[in-house]
N, C-alpha and C positions, 0 to 999 in steps of 0.2 A: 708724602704719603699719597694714593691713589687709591679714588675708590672707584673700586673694578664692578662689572653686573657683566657675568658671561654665565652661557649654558647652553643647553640643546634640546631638538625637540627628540620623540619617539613615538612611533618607530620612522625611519628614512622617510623623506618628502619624495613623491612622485615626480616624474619629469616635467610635469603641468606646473606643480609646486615652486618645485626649481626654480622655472622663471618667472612667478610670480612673484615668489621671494628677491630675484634680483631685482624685480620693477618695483618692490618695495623701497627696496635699499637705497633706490637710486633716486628715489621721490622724497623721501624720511629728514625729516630735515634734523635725525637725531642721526649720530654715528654709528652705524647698525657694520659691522664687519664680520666675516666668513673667517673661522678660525680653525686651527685644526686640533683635537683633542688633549693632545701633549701640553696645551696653552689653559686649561682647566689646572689650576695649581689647589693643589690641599683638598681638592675633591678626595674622598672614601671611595676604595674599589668598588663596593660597593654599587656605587653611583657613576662611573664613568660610562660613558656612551658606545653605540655599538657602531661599527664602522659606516661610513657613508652616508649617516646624516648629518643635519644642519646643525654645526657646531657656531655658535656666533658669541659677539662683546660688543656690550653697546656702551657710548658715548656721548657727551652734550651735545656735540655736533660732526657733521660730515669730516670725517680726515683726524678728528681728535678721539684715543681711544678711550681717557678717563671719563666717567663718570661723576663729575666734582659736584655740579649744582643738581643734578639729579637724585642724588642723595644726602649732600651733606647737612638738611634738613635744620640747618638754620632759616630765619628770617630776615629777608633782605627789605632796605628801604623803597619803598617805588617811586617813589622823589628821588632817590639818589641813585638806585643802584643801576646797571646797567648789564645786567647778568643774559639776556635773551630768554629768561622762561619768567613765569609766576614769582610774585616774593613767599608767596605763601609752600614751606616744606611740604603740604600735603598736595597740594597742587602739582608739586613738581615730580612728586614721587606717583600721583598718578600719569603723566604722563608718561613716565617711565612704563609703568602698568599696562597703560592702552599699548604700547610698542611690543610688549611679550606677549598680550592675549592676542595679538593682531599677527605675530609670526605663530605663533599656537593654530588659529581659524584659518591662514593660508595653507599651513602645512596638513589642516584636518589631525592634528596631532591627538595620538592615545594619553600623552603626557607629555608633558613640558620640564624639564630640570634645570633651575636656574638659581643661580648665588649673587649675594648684595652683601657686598663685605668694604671695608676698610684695609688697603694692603694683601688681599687675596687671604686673608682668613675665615676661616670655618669654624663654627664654636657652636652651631646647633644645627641642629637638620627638622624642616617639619616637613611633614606628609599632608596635604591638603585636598581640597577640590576648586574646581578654578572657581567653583560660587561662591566661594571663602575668600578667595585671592585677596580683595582689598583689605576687607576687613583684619585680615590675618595682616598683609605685611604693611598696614597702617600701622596697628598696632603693635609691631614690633618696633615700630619705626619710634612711636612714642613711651616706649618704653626706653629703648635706646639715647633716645635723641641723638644719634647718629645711622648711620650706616648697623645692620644690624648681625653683620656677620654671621648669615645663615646659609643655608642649602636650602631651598623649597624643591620640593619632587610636589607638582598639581598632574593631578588628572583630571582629563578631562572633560571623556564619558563622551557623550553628544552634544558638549558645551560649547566645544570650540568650533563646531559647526555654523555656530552664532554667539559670535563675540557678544562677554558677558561685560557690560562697562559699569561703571561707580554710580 
């Protein structure tokens, strides 16, 4: 199993964006990758993207495309384990966080639309605002205690002009 986090922003990143974005990517020491729509699995018409923007999947790190310790929201030993992030699930799940609100703030995004799923399922969709972001997918998260297989659509108003952090 693979747990996947891919989505997109809206509306299209400006030319500015663009290469801000790639000087993200290439700094990120999380696996941030440029995907193209078609790679969005079990999304709702609804919810699919409109051509030519920033379709992306992110990853634990650089070259690897799952998302394993970023969401699988167990707790790791810190004497023993040797995972590269936090032992702690919440920790690691906001990292994951700061990486979405931080391509959301580069792209000046209207909205953000991104999935955290197990296997590339979809089993709920919420509507939010990026001032909720944490609270919301914390708490799905422990509700879950996994991966939470959702859709979030956040908007993000004049939020993402200034990354909103934990």
């Amino acid at each position: 199993m693979s747990n996947d986090v891919c989505g997109y922003v809206h509306p299209s990143p400006s030319p500015a964006a663009w290469r801000a974005l790639d000087d993200y990517i290439l700094e990120s020491e999380l696996g941030i990758f440029k995907i193209n729509s078609a790679e969005l699995s079990n999304y709702p018409p609804d919810f699919l993207p409109s051509e030519g923007t920033f379709v992306f999947l992110i990853g634990d790190r650089p070259g690897y495309p799952n998302a394993t310790y970023l969401t699988d929201y167990d707790e790791y030993d810190p004497l023993t384990s040797d995972i590269g992030f936090p032992s702690k699930p919440q920790d690691r799940v906001a990292i994951l966080l700061e990486a979405i609100t931080e391509i959301a703030s580069i792209c000046k995004a209207e909205k953000i639309v991104f999935s955290i799923s197990d296997s590339s399922q979809i089993e709920a969709v919420r509507r939010i605002n990026m001032s909720g972001l944490y609270e919301v997918v914390l708490s799905d998260f422990e509700k879950h205690q996994a991966p939470p297989d959702t859709l979030y659509e956040v908007f993000c108003g004049d939020v993402c002009s200034d990354v909103v952090k934990r």
